[in-house]
N, C-alpha and C positions, 0 to 999 in steps of 0.2 A: 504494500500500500504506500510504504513511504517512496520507493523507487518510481511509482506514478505521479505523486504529490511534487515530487522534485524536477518531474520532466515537464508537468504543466505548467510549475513555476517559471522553468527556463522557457519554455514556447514563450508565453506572455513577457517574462523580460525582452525577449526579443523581436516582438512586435511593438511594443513599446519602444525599444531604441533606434528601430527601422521604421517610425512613422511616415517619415519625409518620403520615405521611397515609392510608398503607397499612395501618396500625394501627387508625387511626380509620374505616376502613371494613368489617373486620374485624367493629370493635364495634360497627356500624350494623347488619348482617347479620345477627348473631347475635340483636340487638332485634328488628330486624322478623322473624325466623323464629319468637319466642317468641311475637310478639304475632298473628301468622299463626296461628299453633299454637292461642294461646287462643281467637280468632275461630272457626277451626273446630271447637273443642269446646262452644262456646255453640252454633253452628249445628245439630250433629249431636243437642244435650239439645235445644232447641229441635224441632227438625223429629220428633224420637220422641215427644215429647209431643202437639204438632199430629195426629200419625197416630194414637198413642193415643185422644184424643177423640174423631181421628174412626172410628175403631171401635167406640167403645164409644154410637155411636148408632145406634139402633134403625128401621130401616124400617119 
């Protein structure tokens, strides 16, 4: 029991000492979803234009 009690302590001391890290990935996520986000919105103007021209050509 004490061999448990000593390995949960140690997890929690060291999520406690590594908080920033868990922060700083947080902030990593948040970038890449916005820059994911913008990708797909050039994609989606892109690709309606592409379909636009090509409809608007004549057989």
């Amino acid at each position: 029991m004490n061999y448990w009690l000593a390995l949960l302590r140690d997890r929690l001391d060291r999520a406690r000492e590594a908080r920033e890290k868990g922060a700083m990935s947080a902030e990593a996520m948040i970038i890449i979803a916005a820059l994911a986000l913008v990708a797909l919105t050039v994609m989606g103007i892109v690709t309606a234009k592409i379909i636009e021209k090509a409809n608007s050509i004549s057989l």
